[in-house]
C-alpha positions in Angstrom: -43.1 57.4 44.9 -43.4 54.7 42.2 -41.5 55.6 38.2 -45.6 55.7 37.3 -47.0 57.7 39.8 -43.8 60.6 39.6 -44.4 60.4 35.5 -48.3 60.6 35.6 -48.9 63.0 39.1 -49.4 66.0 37.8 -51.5 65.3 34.9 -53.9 62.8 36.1 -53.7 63.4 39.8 -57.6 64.7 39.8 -58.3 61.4 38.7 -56.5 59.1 41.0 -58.1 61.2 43.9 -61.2 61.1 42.8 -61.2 57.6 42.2 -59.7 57.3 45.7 -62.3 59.3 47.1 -64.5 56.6 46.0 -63.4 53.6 46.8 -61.8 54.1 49.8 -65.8 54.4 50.9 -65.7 51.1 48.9 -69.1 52.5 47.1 -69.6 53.0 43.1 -69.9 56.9 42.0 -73.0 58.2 42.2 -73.9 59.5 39.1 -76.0 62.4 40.5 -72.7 63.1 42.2 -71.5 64.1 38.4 -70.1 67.0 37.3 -72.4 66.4 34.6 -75.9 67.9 34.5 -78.3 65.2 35.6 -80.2 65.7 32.5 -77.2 65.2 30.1 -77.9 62.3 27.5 -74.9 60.0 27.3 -73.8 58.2 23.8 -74.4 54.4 24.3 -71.6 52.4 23.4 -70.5 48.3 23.3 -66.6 47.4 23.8 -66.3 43.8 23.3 -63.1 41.8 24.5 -61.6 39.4 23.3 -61.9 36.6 26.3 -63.2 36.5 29.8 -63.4 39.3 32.4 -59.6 39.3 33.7 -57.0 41.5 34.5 -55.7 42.3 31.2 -59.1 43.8 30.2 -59.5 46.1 34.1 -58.6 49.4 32.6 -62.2 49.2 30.6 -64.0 47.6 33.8 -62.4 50.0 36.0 -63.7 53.2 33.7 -66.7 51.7 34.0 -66.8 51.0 37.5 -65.1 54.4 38.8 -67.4 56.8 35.9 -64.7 57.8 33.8 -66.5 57.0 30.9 -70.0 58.3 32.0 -67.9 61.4 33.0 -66.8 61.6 28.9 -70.2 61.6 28.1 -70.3 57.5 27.6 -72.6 54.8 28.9 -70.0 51.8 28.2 -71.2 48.2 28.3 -68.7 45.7 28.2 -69.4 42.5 26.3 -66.9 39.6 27.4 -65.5 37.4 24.8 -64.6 33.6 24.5 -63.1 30.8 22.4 -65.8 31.2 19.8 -66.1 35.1 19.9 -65.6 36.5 16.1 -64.7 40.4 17.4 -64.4 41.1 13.3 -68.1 39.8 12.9 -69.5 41.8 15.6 -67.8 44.9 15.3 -68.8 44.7 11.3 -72.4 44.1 12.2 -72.8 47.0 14.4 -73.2 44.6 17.5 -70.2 46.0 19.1 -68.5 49.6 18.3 -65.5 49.2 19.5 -63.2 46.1 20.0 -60.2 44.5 21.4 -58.5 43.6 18.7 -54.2 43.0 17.3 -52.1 44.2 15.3 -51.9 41.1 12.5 -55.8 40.6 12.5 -56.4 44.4 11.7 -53.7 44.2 8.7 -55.4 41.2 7.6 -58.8 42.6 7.3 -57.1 45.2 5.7 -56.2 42.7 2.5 -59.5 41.4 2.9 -61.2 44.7 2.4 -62.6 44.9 5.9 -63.1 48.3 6.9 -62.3 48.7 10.6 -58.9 50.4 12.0 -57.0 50.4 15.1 -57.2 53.7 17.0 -55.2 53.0 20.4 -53.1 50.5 21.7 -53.4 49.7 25.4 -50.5 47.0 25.2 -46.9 48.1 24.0 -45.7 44.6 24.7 -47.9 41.5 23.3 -48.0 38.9 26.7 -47.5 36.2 25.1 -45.2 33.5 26.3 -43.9 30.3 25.2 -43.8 28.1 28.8 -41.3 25.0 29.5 -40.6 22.5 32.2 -38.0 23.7 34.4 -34.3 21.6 34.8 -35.0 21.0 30.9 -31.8 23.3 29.2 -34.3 25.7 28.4 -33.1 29.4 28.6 -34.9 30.7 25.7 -36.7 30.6 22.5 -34.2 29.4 20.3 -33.8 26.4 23.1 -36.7 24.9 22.0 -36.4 24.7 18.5 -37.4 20.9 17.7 -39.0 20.7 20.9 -43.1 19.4 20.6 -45.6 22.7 21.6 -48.8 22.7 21.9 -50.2 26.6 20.1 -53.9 27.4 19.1 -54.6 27.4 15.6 -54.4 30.9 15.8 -50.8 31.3 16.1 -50.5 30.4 12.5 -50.6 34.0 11.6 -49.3 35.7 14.6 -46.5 34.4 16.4 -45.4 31.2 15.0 -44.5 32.8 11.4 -42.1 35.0 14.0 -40.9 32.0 15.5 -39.8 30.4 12.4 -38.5 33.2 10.4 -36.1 33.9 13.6 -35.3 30.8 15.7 -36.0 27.7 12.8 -39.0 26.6 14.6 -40.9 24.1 12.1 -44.6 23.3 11.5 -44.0 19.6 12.8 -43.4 20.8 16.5 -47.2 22.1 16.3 -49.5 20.7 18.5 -53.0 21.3 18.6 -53.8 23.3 22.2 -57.1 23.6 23.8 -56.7 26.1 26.1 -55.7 23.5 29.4 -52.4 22.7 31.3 -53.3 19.1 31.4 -51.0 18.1 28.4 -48.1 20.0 29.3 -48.3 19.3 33.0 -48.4 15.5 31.6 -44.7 15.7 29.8 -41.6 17.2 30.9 -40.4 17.6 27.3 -43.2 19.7 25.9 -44.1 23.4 25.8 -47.2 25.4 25.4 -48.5 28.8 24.5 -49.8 31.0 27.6 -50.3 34.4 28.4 -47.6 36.2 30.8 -50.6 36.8 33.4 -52.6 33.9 33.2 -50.9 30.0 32.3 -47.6 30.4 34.5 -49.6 30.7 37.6 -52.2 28.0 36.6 -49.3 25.6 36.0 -47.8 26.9 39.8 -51.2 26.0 41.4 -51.6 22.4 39.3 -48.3 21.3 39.0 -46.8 22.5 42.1 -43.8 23.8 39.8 -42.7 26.9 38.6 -42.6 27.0 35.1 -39.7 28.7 32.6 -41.6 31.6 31.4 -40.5 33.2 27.7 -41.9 36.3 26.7 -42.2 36.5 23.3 -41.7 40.5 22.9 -38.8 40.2 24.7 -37.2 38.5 21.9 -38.3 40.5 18.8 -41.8 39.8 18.4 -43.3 43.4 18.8 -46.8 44.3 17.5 -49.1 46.6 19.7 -51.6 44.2 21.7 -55.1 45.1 23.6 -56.1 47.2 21.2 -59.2 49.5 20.2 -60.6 48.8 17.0 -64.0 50.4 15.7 -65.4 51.0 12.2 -63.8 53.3 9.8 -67.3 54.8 9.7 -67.6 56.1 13.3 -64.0 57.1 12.7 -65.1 59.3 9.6 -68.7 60.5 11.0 -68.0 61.1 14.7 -64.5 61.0 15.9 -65.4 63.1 19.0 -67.4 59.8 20.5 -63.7 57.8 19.5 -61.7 60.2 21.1 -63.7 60.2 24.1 -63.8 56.5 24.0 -60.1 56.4 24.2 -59.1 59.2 26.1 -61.7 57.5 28.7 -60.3 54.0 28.6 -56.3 55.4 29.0 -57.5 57.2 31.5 -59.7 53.9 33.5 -56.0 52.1 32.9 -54.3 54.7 34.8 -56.5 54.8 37.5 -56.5 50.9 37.5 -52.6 50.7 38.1 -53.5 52.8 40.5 -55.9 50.9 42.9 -57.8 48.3 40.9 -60.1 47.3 43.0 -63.4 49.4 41.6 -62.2 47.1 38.3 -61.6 43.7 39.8 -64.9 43.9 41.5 -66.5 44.2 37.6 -64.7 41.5 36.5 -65.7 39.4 39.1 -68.9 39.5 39.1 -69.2 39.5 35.0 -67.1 36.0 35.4 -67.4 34.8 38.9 -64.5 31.7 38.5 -61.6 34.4 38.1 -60.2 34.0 41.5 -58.4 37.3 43.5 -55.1 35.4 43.5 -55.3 35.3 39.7 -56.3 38.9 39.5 -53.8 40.4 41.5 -50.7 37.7 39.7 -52.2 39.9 36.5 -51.7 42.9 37.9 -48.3 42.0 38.9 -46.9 40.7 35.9 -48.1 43.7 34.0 -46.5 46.1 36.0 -42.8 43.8 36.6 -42.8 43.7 32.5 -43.8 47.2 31.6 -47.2 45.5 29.1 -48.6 49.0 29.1 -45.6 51.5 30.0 -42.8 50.9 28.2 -40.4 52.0 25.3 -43.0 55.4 23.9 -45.0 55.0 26.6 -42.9 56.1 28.9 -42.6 59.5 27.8 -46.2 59.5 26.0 -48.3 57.8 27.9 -50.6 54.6 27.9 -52.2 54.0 24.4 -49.4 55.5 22.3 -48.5 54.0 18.9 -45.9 55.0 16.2 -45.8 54.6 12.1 -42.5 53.5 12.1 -43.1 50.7 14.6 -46.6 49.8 12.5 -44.0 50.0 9.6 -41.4 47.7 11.2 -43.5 44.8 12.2 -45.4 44.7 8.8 -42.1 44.0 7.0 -40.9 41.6 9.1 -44.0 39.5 8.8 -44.1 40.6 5.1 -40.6 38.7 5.0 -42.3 35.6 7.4 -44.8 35.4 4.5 -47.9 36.8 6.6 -48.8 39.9 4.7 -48.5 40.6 1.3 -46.0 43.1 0.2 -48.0 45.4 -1.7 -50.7 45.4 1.1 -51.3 49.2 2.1 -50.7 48.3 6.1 -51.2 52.4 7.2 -54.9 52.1 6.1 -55.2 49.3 9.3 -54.6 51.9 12.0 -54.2 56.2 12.7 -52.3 58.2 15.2 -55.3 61.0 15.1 -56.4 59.6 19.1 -53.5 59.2 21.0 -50.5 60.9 22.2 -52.1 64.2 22.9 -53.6 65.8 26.3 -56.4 63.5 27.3 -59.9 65.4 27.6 
């Protein structure tokens, strides 16, 4: 028996069966199957993500898919994101009520006077990587100081601050990236920005190479990732709909570690060019680097966060000139929905 499944057994072991029960039949629930009265009214609620259906988002598809969240009482749609999607706008608007947000965007709103706040972190390591050429010296992070990478613009105030305060990376290594191997595939010398689950296996499949793969947390850079943001309102007026919002989604995570495919099926057919190989590499690569169980995970499960690790990343990026000193960080998440017996 797998580390996860000897830690979780006893506590969600009604869950894993009965999502076993169901897709072993390969077949959705059926709702009138519910514990739930027939007639019971559920709360309608909008997650949006924060890029196209993939692995890295199946917990929420697979609480969907299995009825975890219709069994909290939730009728969850799922609205993917893209390149262009502004989670802060929508979320603000009322458009979405919960979002899938990161740890420096919700301490920026928080200087901007944006009031939304970070109630669960699915993510105890951020997946992203820096990637290089293989037979090029490079070992790690620090290897490629002075080296040419391509980052999206919105590195500037996430991990490349990081990468300069620690390893002496400089602004004239930037290149602009637009979300394609083509460049890096194109020049041995270069690097580029990825996610752990996605870009190394695009770059296997295109360039018939495997690539040198950095992860990022692995080498300091810690903020929770895959987050839940919502308003501070709903937090204020009805914090039984958040907590059952994330006791729901921890709970669909679980059960997608478990046997994912009620979830993949979801995400395929909400984008229909994300292949099964790709899926299944996601999975994978969560699991090998412990993205959602590791350090207080372990012992407190999926969706845990701390003050004092909150507290640790905002000084460091104080000191990498990200935040302001005298910005009140603790107002950009709270502890009040997770760590706790899930309902």
């Amino acid at each position: 028996m797998s580390s996860l499944k000897r830690r979780q057994f006893l506590q969600y072991s009604s869950l894993v069966i009965a999502s076993g029960m169901m897709t072993s039949c390969g077949q959705s629930p059926d709702p009138a199957a519910s514990d739930a009265p027939a007639t019971k009214t559920l709360d309608q609620v909008t997650y949006g993500t924060n890029w196209y259906a993939q692995a890295e988002h199946g917990g929420f598809y697979q609480a969907v898919a299995t009825g975890i969240y219709e069994e909290h009482g939730l009728d969850v749609t799922i609205q993917m994101g893209g390149p262009q999607t502004n989670g802060t706008q929508l979320l603000m608007s009322g458009t979405l009520d919960f979002f899938m947000g990161y740890a420096t965007d919700v301490i920026k709103g928080v200087e901007e006077g944006i009031p939304k706040i970070t109630v669960a972190a699915m993510f105890q390591k951020d997946p992203q990587v820096l990637i290089a050429h293989p037979d090029q010296g490079i070992e790690s992070l620090a290897d490629l100081q002075g080296r040419p990478i391509y980052v999206s613009a919105a590195a500037n105030n996430t991990y490349w601050p990081f990468l300069k305060s620690k390893y002496g990376f400089t602004d004239d290594q930037k290149r602009p990236y637009n979300f394609t191997v083509g460049p890096f595939l194109a020049d041995k010398n270069v690097a580029q920005q990825g996610y752990l689950s996605s870009e190394p296996l695009k770059i296997e499949q295109e360039g018939g190479f495997e690539p040198v793969v950095l992860l990022l947390a692995d080498s300091g850079y810690n903020p929770y990732a895959t987050t839940i943001e919502t308003r501070r309102e709903i937090v204020e007026s009805n914090p039984d709909l958040v907590q059952r919002f994330v006791d729901a989604s921890i709970k669909g995570w679980y059960s997608y570690l478990e046997n994912p495919e009620p979830g993949n099926a979801l995400i395929q057919e909400a984008n229909p060019e994300m292949s099964s190989e790709q899926i299944a590499y996601g999975i994978a690569k969560l699991k090998e680097h412990g993205i959602l169980l590791s350090g207080d995970a372990l012992e407190q499960g999926i969706g845990v966060m701390t003050a004092e690790r909150w507290q640790n990343f905002f000084e460091f990026m104080v000191e990498a000139g990200v935040f302001k000193a005298d910005t009140d960080y603790t107002q950009a998440f709270t502890l009040d929905f997770i760590g706790k017996p899930l309902g």
